[in-house]
N, C-alpha and C positions, 0 to 999 in steps of 0.2 A: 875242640870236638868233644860232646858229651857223651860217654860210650857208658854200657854195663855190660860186661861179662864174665859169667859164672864159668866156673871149672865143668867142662864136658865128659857126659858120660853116653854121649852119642857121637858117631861122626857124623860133620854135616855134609850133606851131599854137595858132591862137585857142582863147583860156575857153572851157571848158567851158560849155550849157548844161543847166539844171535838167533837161530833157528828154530829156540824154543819158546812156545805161545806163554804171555801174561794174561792172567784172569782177573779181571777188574769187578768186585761183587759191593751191588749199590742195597743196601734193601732200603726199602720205601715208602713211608705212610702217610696217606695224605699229602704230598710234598709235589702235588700238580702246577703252585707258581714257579717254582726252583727249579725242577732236575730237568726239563728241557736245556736252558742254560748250562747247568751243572753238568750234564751227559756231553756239551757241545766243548767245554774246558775238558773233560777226564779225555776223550778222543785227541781232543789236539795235543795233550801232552803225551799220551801213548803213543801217539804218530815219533816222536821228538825221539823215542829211546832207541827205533830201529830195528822193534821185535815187533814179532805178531804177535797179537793180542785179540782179545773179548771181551767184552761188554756185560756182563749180567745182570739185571734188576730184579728184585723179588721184591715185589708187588706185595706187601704183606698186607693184605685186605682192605686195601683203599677204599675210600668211598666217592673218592672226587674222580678226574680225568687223568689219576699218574701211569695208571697203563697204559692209556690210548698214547698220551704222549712218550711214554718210552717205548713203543713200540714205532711210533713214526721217526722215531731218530735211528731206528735199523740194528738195533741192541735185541740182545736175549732176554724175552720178559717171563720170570716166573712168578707163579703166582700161588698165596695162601686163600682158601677160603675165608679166611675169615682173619682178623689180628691176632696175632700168636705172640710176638712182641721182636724185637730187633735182632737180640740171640739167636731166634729161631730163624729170623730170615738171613741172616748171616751162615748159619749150620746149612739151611737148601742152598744156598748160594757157592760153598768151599765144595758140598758132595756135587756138584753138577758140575762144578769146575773144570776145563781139560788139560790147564796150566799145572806147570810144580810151582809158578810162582803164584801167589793171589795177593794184589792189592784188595782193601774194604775200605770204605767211607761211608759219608750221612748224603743225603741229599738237600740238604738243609741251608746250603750255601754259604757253613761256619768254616770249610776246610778249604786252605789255599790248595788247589788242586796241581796248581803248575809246580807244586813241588815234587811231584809223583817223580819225576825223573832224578832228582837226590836220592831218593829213600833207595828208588832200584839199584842206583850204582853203591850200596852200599850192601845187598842181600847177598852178592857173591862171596863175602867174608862171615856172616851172618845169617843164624836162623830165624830171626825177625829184625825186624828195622820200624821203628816207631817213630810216626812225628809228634814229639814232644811240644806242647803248649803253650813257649815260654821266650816267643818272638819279637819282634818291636810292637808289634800291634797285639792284645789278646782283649778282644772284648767279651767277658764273661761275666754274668749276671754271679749279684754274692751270695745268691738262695746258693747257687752252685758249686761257686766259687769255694765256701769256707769247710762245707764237707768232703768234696775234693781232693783238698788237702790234708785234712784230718787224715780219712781213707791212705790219702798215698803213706803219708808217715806212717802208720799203723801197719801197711802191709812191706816198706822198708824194713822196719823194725821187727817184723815177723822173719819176714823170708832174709834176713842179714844182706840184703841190696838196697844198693841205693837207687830204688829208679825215680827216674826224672819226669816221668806221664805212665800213671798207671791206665788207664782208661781212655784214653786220645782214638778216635773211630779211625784216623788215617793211619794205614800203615801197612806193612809187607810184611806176608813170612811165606814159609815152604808148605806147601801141602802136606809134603809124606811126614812132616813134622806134628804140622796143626793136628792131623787126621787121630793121629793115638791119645788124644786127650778130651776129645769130641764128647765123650758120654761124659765130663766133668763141667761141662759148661751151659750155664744157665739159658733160658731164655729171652731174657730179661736184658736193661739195662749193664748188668754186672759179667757180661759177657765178656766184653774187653780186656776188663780188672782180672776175671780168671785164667785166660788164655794167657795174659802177660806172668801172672804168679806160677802159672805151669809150667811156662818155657822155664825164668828165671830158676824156681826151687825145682827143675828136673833137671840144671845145669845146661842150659841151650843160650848161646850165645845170643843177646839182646843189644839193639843198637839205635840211640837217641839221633834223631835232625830236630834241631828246631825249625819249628812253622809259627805262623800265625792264626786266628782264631778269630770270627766273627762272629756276629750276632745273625739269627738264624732267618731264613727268607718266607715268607710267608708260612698258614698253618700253626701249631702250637706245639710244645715241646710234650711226649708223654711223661717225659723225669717228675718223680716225687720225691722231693727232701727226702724227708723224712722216713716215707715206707723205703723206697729207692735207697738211701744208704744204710737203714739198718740192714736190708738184705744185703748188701756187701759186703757189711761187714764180718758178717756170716760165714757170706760165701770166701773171705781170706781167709778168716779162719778153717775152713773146712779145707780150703785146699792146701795149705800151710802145712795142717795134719797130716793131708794125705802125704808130702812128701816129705815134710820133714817134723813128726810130730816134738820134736826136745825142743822146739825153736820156741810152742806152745808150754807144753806140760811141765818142761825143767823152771820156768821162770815161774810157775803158779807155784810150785813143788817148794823151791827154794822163798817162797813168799808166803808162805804156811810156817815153812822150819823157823824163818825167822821171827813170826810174829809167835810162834810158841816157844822161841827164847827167850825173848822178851817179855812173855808173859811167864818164865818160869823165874826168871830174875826178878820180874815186879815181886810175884806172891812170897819167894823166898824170901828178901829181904823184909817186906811190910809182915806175912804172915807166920813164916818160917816154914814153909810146907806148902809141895805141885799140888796144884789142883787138878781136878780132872779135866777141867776144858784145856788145861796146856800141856796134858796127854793126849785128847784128844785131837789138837791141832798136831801136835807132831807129827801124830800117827798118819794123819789127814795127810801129809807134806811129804812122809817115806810113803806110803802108796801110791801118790801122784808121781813122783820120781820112779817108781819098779814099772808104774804104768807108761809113761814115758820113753823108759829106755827098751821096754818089752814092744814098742808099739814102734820104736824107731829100728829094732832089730828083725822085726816081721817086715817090715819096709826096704831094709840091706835088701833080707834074703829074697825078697821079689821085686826088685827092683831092676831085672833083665829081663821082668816079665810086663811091667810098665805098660810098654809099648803094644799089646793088646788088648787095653782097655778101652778101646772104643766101637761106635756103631759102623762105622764107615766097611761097606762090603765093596769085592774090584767087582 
């Protein structure tokens, strides 16, 4: 069993009971060959768990037939004027939600859906449950594949976790959890990636199933290399900061110091005498460090106040 769990500085709310509704939140773009199918597998496996449950589609300004047809399968259709992008239809889909629990997926026909019933039986212990990418079958294109993985090691090595799917669309968390983090999450593509670096670097227990991973069902993917991962990368770094910025600024801090040792040993020995660039870098290296730990102690002191930084009104 693949698990990651950070040291808690939340309790997580009591098990779920049988009595209480699952929110299942699709959002949707152009995806009128797929999610009829795909809504008729998310029902049958919801039926499996023995809770009640919902349905919600956010329609995020289709142009084709994906409303009419989510609306004939007796599901919650909301709707954007216009495309706003997957994070945003993901963010109307969690605030409309009636559940403490929410599943999210694609309607893309890449997510084994009949795994839904794994991921639940593991949220009782957990404040999210991810299905991880890395099953007998993963058919992923390598435009996707090799930044992906760049991305995930980068935000490992940031947030000191080791996760196993940073951005995997299927997966489980808690409402009253997701909710306080709401205003740190993109629109975008990079939604997944941040809501995952929030739990983990805000100490919220995170929990790996592997699934398997298909190639997508009609329609075309909105993902861009290129633009699509520089902003990610971004966006770990920025959220990295917000929670723990030494994880960032001590490693720049100490890669300044040293490269202005190194340059004070070169000049001495060749010239006999510091120069001013390897004053400079030093100086560069102790300010990045006073900023650092200045930036990680304004973080202590408000860090019981975390938890209302978001949009989400009752």
């Amino acid at each position: 069993m693949m698990e990651t769990t950070a040291t808690k500085e939340f309790q997580t709310p009591r098990a779920l009971g049988t009595d209480e509704t699952i929110s299942f939140v699709l959002p949707a773009y152009n995806e009128a060959e797929a999610i009829g199918r795909e809504l008729d597998t998310i029902r049958d496996a919801l039926k499996k768990t023995g809770h009640p449950f919902e349905i919600i589609v956010v329609d995020d300004g289709s142009k084709d037939d994906t409303a009419r047809i989510a609306q004939s399968k007796d599901v919650r259709v909301l709707k954007h004027a216009v495309n706003r992008g997957v994070g945003a239809a993901r963010k109307t889909g969690v605030l409309a939600a009636k559940g403490e629990v929410i599943v999210t997926s694609d309607a893309d026909g890449t997510y084994p859906h009949e795994s839904i019933p794994k991921l639940l039986e593991r949220i009782h212990d957990h404040d999210m449950v991810v299905g991880a990418r890395v099953g007998m079958k993963v058919e992923e294109p390598f435009y996707r594949l090799w930044p992906k993985n760049m991305i995930r090691k980068l935000a490992s090595r940031l947030s000191g976790v080791n996760i196993q799917d940073l951005n995997s669309g299927l997966r489980v968390f808690k409402k009253s959890v997701a909710v306080r983090y709401l205003s740190l999450l993109p629109e975008g593509h990079s939604w997944e990636s941040t809501i995952t670096l929030a739990f983990l670097c805000n100490g919220h227990s995170v929990n790996y199933v592997p699934i398997d991973y298909f190639r997508r069902k009609g329609g075309s993917s909105t993902f861009h290399p290129f633009e699509d991962t520089y902003s990610m990368i971004l966006l770990i770094i920025r959220t990295v900061m917000y929670f723990n910025p030494l994880r960032v600024l001590l490693p720049l801090s100490l890669l300044f110091l040293l490269g202005s040792g190194i340059k004070m040993v070169y000049d001495w020995i060749i010239y006999h005498h510091i120069g001013g660039v390897d004053v400079s870098l030093f100086i560069t290296g102790v300010l990045i460090g006073v900023l650092g730990f200045l930036a990680d102690l304004f973080v202590m002191l408000h860090r019981g106040n975390i938890h209302n930084v978001y949009f989400w009104k009752k």
